[in-house]
C-alpha positions as CSV (number, residue, x, y, z in Angstrom):
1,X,114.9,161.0,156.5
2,X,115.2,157.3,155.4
3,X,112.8,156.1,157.6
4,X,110.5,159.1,156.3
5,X,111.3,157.6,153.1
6,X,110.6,154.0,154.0
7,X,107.2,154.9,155.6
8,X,105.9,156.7,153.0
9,X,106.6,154.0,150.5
10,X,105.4,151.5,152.5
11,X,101.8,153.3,152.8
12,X,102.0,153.3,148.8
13,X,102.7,149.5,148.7
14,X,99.8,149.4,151.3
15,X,97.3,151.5,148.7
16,X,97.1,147.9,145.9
17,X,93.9,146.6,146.0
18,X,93.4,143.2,146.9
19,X,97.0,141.8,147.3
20,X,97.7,140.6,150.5
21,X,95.8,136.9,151.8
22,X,94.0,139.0,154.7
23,X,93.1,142.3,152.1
24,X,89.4,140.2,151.0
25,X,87.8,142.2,154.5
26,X,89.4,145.7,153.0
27,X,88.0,145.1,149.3
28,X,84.6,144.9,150.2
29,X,84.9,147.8,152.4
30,X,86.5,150.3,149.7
31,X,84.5,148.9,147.1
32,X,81.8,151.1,149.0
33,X,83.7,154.0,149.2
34,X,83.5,156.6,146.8
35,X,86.1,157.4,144.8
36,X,87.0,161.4,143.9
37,X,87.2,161.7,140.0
38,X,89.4,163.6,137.7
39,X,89.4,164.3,134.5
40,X,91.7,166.0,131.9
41,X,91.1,168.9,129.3
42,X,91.9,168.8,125.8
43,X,94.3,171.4,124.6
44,X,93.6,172.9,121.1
45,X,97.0,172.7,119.0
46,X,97.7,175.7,116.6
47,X,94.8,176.8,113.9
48,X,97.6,178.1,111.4
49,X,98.9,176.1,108.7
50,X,96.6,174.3,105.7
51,X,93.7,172.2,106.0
52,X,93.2,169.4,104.7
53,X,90.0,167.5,103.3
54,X,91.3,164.3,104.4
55,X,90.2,161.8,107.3
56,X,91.6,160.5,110.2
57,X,90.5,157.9,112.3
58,X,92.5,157.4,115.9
59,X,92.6,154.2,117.3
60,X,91.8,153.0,121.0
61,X,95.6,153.5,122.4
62,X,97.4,149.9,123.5
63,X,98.3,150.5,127.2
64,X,99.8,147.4,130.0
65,X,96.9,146.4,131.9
66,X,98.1,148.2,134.9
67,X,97.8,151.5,132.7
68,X,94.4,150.0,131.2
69,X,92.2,150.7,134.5
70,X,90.7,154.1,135.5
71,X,92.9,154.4,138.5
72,X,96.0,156.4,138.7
73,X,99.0,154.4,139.0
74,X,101.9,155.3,140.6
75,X,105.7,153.8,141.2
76,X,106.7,153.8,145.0
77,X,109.9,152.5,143.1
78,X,111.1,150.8,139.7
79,X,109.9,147.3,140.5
80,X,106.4,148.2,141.9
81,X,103.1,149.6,141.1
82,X,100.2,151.1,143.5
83,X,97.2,153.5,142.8
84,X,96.3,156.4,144.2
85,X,93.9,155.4,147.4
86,X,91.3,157.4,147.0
87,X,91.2,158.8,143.2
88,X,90.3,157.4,139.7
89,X,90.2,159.4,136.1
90,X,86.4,159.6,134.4
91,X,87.0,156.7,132.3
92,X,90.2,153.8,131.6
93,X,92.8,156.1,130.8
94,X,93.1,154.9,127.2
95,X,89.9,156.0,126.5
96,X,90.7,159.4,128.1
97,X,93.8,159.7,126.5
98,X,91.8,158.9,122.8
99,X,89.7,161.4,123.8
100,X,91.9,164.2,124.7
101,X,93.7,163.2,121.3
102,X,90.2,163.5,119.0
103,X,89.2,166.7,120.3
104,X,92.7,168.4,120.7
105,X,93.1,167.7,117.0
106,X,89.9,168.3,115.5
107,X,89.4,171.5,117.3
108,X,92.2,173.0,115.3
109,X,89.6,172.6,112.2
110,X,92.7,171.9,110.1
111,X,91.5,168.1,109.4
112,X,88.0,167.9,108.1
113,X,86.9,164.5,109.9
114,X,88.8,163.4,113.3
115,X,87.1,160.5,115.2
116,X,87.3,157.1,116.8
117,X,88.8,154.5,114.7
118,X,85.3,152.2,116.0
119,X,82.8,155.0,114.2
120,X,82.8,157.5,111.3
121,X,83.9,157.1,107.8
122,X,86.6,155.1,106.1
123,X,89.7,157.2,106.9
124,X,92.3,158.3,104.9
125,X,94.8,158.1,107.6
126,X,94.3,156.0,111.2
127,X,96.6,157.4,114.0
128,X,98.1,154.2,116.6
129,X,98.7,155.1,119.7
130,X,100.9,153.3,122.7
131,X,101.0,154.2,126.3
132,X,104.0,153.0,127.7
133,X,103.9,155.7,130.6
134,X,101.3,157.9,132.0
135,X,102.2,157.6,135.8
136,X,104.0,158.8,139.4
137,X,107.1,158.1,140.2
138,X,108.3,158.6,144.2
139,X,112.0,159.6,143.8
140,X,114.9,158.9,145.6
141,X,115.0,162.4,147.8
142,X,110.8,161.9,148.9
143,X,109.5,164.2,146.1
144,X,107.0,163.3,143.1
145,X,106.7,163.9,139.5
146,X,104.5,162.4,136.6
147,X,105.7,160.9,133.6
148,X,104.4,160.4,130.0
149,X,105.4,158.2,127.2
150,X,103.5,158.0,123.8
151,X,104.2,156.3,120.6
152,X,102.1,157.5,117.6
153,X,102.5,155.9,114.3
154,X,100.4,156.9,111.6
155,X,99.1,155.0,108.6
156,X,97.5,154.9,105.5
157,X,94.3,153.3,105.7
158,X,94.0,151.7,102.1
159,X,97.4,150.0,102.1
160,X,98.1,150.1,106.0
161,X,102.0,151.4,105.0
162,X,103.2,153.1,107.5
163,X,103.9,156.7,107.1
164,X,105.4,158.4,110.7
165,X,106.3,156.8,113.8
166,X,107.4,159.0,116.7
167,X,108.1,159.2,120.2
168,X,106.8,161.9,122.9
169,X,107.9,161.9,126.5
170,X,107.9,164.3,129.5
171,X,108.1,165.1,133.1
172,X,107.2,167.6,135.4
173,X,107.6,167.2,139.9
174,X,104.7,167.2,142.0
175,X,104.9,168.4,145.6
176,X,103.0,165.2,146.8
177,X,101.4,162.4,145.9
178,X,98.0,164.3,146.5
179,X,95.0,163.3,143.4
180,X,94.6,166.9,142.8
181,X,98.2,167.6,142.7
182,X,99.2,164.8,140.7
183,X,96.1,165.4,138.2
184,X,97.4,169.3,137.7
185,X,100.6,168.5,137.1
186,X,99.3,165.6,134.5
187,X,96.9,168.3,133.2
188,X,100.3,171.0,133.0
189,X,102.5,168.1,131.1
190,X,99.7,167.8,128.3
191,X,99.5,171.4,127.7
192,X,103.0,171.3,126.1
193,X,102.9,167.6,124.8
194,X,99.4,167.9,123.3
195,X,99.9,170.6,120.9
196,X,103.0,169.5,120.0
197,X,101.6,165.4,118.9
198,X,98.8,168.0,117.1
199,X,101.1,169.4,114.9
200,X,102.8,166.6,114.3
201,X,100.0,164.6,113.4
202,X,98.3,167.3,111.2
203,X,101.7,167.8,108.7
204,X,101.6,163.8,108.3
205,X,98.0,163.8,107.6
């Protein structure tokens, strides 16, 4: 079994682009392969409570640069970082993630204007968002699972005080390191964390 383990870590190391002195041959190639793309739904957060008439604006979420890209990172362990081979999201996952955040909220119709912070009126409230996870982690005993982290803070747009920071975090196991495995199980984490930032947003608004 630790050999099993060792190989299939060692095939993750092997799926970073352009890292080794003799990788330049296998760039070009994969640069002309197609890559299978994914892309996550937005998750509607409850419609009961008040509305509001007030504004929010959300902001382009701060990410590392190996979160920044529109590939799909994953851990073979703590100290490195890969990408899944042959799959990418439909955009750099901040701007996915923004996304998902915009329409999740604003489709509750409890906020009367939710948008990017780069468009749309002067806000009343801007939402900051920080990745620090959104990955695969190979465990110890050969199995998968995907983990998000997310910071919001919210603040007031005319004095920039800050009003609410919290943090959000969950896992869930993957049976492999497939794309459309690992992209379901990233889609089943968001259908509990994305109502949940919702609601939280929406009583700080």
């Amino acid at each position: 079994m630790q050999t099993l383990i060792l190989n299939r870590r060692t095939a993750l190391l092997g799926a970073v682009s352009v890292l080794g002195g003799c990788s330049t041959l296998n760039a070009l190639n994969a640069a002309t392969e197609p890559l299978n793309t994914y892309d996550l739904l937005p998750v509607m957060g409850s419609k009961k409570g008040g509305r509001t008439s007030r504004t929010l604006l959300i902001a382009r979420p701060q990410a590392s640069a190996a979160l920044a890209t529109d590939r799909i990172m994953i851990r073979p362990d703590s100290a490195s970082i890969a990408y899944l081979p042959d799959a990418r999201w439909s955009d750099e996952l901040p701007l996915v993630f923004q996304s998902l955040l915009i329409r999740s909220i604003s489709a509750t119709d409890r906020i009367a204007y939710v948008g990017r912070s780069d468009a749309g009126p002067v806000p009343d409230k801007a939402l900051l968002v920080r990745m620090d996870a959104f990955e695969v982690n190979a465990l110890a005993d050969d199995t998968f699972e995907v983990h998000v982290d997310i910071e919001l803070t919210i603040i007031n747009d005319r004095d920039q005080r800050v009003v609410a920071t919290r943090s959000f975090s969950q896992s869930q196991s993957t049976p492999s390191e497939d794309a459309r495995a690992v992209v379901s199980a990233f889609q089943d984490v968001l259908n509990n964390l994305i109502p949940t930032l919702s609601e939280w947003v929406i009583q700080r608004v």
